[in-house]
N, C-alpha and C positions, 0 to 999 in steps of 0.2 A: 879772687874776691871772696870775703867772708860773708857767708850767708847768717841771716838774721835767726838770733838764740830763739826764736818764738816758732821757728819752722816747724809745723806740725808733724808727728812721725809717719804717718801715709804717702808723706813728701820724700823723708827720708826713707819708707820700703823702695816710692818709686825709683829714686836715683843709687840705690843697694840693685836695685836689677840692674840696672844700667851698669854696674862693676864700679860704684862711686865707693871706696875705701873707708873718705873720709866720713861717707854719711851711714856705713855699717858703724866708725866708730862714735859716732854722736847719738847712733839709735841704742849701743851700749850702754854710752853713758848714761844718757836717760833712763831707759830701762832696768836695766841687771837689777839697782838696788830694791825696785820692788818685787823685782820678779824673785830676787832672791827670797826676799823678807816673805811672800806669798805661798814659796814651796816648802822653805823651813816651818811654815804652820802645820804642811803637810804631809810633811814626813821629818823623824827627827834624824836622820845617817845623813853626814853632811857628806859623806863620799856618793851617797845617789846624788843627793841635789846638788853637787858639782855637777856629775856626768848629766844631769839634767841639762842645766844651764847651758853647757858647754854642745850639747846633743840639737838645743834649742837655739843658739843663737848658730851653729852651719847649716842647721835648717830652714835660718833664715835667709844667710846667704845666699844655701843654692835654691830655694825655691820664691823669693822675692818677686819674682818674676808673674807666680800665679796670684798674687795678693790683690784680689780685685779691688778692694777699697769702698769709694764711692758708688760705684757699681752694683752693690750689694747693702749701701749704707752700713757696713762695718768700720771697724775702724782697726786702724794697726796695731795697736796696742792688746784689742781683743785676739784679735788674729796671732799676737805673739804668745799668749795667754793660751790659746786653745792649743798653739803647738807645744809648748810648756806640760798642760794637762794631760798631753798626749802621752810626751815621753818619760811622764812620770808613773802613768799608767803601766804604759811596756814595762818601766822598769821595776812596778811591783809585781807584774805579771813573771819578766823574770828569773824575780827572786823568791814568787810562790813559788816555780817550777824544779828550784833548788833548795827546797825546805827550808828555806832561810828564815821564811815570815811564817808564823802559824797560824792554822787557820781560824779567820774570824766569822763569827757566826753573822749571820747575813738576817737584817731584820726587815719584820714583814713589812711591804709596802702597802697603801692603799692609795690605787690612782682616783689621780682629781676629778672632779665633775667635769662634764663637756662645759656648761656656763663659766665654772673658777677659770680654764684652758684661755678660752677665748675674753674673757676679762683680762686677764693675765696678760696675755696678746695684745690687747690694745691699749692695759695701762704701759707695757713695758715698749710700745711704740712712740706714743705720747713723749714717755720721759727719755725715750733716745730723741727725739727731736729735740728736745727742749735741752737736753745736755749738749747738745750741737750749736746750739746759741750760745751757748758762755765760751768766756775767752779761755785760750788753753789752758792760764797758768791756774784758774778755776775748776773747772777739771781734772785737773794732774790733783789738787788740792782734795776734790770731791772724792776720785778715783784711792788716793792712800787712806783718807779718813775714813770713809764710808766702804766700801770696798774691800780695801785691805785692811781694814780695823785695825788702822795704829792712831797713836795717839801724835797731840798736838806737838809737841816733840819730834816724836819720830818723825811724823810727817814732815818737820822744819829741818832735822838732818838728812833726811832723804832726798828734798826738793833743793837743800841748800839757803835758805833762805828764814828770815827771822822767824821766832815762834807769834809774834803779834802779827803777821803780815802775815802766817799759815791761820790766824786765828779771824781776820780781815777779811779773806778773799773766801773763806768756808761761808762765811757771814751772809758777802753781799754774794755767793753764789746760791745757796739756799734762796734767798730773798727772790731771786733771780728767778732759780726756779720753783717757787713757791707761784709767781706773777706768771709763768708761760704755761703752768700746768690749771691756772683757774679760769 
């Protein structure tokens, strides 16, 4: 039995732990293209951001298992993201450690107020609820536009789908959340 194209991917980590094949490679499909398009922003050696990708997605395989999900109100996507981050990190680390990358001078920080922290915190609560309310293929939409800052296009070759329908769902998703957030 084929499962419905709208299966959210926290559905598909869970049935990836289970040893489900076919839902590691629906979690690919989905993913890879923005996850590519997100590491190529950062970093430009397409030989990392292969072994990236490739580092990231058997880490999902074998660790699938621990992806709490709902549990934690994350979502899978993040959760693919933050392993992504991870092993992009090791792998500038590295490539510091073989003088490969030179060094970049490190600029000064100034940490936030305790007030901007905790604001921060419960505007970025708010607007995870409320992206929780729109339907996935709104999200996915919100997620390249906004997010991964591509454009109406890309987003429409990425998602697969028309650029007036990428252009549709940004619409009444905004609107959406414009109404959950007031």
């Amino acid at each position: 039995m084929r499962r419905s194209q709208d299966e959210d991917e926290g559905e598909l980590v869970r049935r990836i732990a289970a040893g489900d094949r076919r839902a590691f490679d629906e979690l690919y499909r989905r993913t890879s293209p923005w996850l590519l398009a997100r590491l190529r922003r950062r970093c430009a050696d397409d030989d990392v951001v292969a072994d990236v990708m490739q580092e990231t997605y058997l880490a999902v395989w074998r660790a699938a298992g621990s992806f709490a999900g709902a549990a934690v109100a994350g979502s899978a996507v993040g959760w693919l993201w933050t392993i992504a981050a991870h092993r992009l990190v090791d792998a500038f680390r590295r490539r510091a450690r073989l003088n490969d990358l030179p060094a970049v001078p490190l600029a000064e920080t100034v940490a936030p107020a305790a007030e901007d922290e905790v604001l921060a915190g419960r505007v970025g609560q708010e607007l995870e609820q409320a992206l929780l309310v729109l339907p996935p293929e709104a999200r996915q939409v919100l997620r390249a536009m906004v997010l991964d800052g591509l454009s109406v296009r890309e987003t429409s070759v990425l998602l697969g789908v028309p650029e007036n329908t990428v252009k549709t769902r940004a619409r009444r998703a905004r609107i959406a959340l414009r109404e959950a957030l007031s």
